[in-house]
C-alpha positions in Angstrom: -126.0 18.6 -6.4 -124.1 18.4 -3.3 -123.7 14.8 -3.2 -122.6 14.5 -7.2 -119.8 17.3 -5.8 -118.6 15.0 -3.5 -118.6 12.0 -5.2 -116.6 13.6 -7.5 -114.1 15.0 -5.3 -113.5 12.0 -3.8 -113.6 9.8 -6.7 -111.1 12.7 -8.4 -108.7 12.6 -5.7 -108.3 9.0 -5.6 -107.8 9.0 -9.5 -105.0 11.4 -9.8 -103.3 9.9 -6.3 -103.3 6.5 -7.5 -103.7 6.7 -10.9 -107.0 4.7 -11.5 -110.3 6.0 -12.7 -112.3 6.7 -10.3 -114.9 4.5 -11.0 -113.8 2.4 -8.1 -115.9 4.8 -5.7 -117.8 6.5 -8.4 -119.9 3.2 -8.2 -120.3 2.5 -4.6 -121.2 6.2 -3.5 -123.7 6.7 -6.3 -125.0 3.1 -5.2 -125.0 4.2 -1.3 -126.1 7.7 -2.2 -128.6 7.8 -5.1 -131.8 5.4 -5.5 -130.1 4.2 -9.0 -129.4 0.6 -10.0 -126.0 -0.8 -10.3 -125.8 -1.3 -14.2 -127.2 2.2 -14.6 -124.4 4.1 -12.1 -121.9 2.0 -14.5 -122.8 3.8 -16.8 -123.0 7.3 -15.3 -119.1 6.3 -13.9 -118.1 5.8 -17.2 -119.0 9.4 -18.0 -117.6 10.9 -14.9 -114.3 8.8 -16.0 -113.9 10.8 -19.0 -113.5 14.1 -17.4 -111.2 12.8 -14.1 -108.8 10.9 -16.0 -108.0 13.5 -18.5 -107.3 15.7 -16.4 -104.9 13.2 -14.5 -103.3 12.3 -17.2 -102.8 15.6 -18.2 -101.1 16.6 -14.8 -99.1 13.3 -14.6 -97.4 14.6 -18.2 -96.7 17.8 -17.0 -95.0 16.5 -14.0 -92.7 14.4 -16.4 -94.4 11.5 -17.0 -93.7 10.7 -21.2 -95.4 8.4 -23.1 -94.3 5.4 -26.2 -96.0 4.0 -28.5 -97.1 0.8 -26.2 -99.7 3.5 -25.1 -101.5 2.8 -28.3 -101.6 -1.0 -27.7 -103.4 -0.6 -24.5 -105.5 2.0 -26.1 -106.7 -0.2 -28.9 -107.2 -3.3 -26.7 -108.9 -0.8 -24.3 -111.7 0.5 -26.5 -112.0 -3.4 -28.0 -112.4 -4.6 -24.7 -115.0 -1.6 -23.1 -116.8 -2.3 -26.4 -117.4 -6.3 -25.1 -118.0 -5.5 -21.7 -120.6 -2.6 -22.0 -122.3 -4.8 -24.6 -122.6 -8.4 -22.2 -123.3 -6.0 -18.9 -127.4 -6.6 -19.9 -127.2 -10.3 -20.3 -124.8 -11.6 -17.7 -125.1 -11.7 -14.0 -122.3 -9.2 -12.1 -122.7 -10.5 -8.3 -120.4 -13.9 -9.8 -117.8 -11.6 -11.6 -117.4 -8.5 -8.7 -116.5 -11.7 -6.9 -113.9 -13.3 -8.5 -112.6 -9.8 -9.4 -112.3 -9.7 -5.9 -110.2 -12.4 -5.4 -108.2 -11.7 -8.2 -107.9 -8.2 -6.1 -106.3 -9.7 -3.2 -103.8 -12.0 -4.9 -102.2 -8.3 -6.8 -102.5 -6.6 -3.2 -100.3 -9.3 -1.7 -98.2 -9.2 -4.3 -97.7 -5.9 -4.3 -97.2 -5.6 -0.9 -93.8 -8.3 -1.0 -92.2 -6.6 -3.9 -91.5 -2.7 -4.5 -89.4 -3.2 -7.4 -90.4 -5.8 -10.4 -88.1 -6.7 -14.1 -90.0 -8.0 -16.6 -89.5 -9.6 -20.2 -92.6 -8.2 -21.8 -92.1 -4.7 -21.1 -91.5 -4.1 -24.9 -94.4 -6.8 -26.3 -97.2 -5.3 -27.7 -99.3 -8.9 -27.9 -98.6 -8.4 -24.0 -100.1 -4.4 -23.9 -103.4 -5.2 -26.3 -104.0 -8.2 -23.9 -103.9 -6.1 -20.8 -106.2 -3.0 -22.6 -108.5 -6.0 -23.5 -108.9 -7.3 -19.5 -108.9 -3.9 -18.2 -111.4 -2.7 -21.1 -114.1 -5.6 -20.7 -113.6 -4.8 -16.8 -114.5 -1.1 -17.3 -117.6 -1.9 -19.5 -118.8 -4.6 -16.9 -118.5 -2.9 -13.9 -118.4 0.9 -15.0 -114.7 1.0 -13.6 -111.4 2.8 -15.1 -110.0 -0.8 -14.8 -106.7 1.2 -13.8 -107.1 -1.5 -10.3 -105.9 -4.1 -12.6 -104.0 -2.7 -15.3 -101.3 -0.7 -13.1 -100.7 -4.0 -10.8 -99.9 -5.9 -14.8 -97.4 -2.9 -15.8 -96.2 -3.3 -12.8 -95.9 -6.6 -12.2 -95.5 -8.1 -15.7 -94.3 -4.5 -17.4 -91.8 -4.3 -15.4 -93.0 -0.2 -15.2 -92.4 2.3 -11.8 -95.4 2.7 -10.4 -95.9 6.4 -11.2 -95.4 5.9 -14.9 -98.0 2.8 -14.9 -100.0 5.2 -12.9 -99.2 8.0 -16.0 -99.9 5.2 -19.0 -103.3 3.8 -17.0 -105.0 7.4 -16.8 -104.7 8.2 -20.2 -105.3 4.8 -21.8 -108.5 5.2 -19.7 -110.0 7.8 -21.5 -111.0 6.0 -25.0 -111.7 3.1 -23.0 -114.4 5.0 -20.9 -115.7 7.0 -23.6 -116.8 3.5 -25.4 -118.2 2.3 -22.3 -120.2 5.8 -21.8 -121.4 5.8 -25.2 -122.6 2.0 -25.6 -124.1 2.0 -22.1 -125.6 5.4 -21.5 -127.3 5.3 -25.3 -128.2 9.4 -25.4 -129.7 9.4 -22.0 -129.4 12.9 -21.4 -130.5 12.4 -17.8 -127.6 10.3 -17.1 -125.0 11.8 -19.3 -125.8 15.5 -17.8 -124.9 13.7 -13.8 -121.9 11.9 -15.0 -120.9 15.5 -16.5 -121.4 17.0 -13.5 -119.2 14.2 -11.5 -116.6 14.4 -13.7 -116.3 18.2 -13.8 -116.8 18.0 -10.2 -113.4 15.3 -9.9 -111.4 17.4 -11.7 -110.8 19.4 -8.9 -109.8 16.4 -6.4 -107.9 14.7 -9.3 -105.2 17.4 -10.1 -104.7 17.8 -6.3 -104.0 13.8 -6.2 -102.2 13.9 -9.7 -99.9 16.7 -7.7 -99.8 14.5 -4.9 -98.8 11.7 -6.0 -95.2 13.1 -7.1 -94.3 14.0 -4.0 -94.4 9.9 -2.4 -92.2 7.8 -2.7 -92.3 4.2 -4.7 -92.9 2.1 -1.7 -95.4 4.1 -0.3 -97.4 4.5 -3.4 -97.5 0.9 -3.8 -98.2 0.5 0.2 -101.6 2.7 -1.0 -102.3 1.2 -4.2 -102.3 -2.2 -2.0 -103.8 -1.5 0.6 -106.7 0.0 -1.9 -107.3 -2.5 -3.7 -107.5 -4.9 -0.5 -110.7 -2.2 0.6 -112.3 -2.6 -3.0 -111.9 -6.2 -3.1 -113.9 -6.2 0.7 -116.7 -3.7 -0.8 -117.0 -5.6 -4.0 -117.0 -9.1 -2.5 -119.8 -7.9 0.3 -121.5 -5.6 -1.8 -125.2 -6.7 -2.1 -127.3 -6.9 -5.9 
């Protein structure tokens, strides 16, 4: 029990700091810390995802944090795209994907890292926001990830979003795009479902404290983070064994 408490903490924190999932580190500490398969702890992050980014979301609203309808866009392209991914997980090999992923990883980190403020001509397309709930949901069923990593650095970057309110519309498109993943990949287990529960309940502790944290940093220095965190997942992803 300890060890699902601290994965969850951890994982929590890091979700409402930075405004991803969690599943980031849900996936390697259950990997490092329980005798479960990859594809499996996918599955149990998906769960854990559910409760962490809720209550991130929630925290980023009531900080100030509002919401359009372009929300919906990510949303539907979300759950599409966690729908794909948690569906091809069984058939396709993950070692080639994790990475590529990787790579893709660094090039946002760098890019991140040169610019603090971004403008953008597709802020207001909604072609543009199902496309990037589509990526980010076949990411999340694949790899049992948020896929906040790579849609904050696109509503950043192509959105032309601040970072906190990407950070705001990435937690709570999350949520319908984990549920889908949950549901396809963890099938009824009760088992599994009952220690992704427990993780999640566990992260909503650490995630209101980041959610509450994050407010109080400035832009550069959340995207200093957010880069210099996805340069650390890109390392464990791209050295992480099968």
């Amino acid at each position: 029990m300890f060890k699902l408490f601290f994965i969850g903490l951890v994982g929590g924190l890091l979700s409402g700091l930075l405004g991803v999932g969690g599943g980031v580190i849900f996936v390697p500490l259950l990997t490092y810390m329980t005798n479960k398969n990859f594809k499996t702890n996918t599955g149990i992050s998906s769960m854990a995802i559910i409760f962490v980014a809720s209550a991130s979301g929630f925290t980023y609203m009531l900080n100030g944090i509002s919401l359009t309808f372009n929300i919906i866009y990510l949303i539907v392209g979300g759950i599409i795209g966690g729908y794909i991914g948690s569906k091809i997980t069984a058939i396709i090999k993950t070692k080639s994907l994790e990475r590529i992923f990787s790579i893709l990883l660094v090039i946002v980190a760098v890019r991140m890292f040169l610019n603090t403020s971004f403008e953008s001509a597709f802020n207001e397309n909604p072609i543009f926001y199902v496309f990037i709930g589509l990526v980010t949901g076949i990411l999340s069923g694949l790899l049992g990830i948020g896929g906040g990593i790579v849609r904050i650095p696109l509503l950043i970057i192509f959105g032309g979003l601040e970072n906190i309110v990407a950070q705001g519309f990435s937690l709570i498109a999350t949520i319908p795009t984990a549920m889908t993943a949950a549901i396809t990949k963890l099938k009824g287990n009760t088992d599994l479902i009952k220690q992704g529960t427990y993780i999640g309940v566990f992260g909503i502790i650490g995630s209101i404290i980041g959610a509450n944290t994050a407010f109080l940093l400035s832009q550069n220095i959340l995207n200093t983070i957010f880069a210099i965190f996805l340069l650390l997942v890109s390392l464990n992803l791209y050295l992480k064994k099968d």
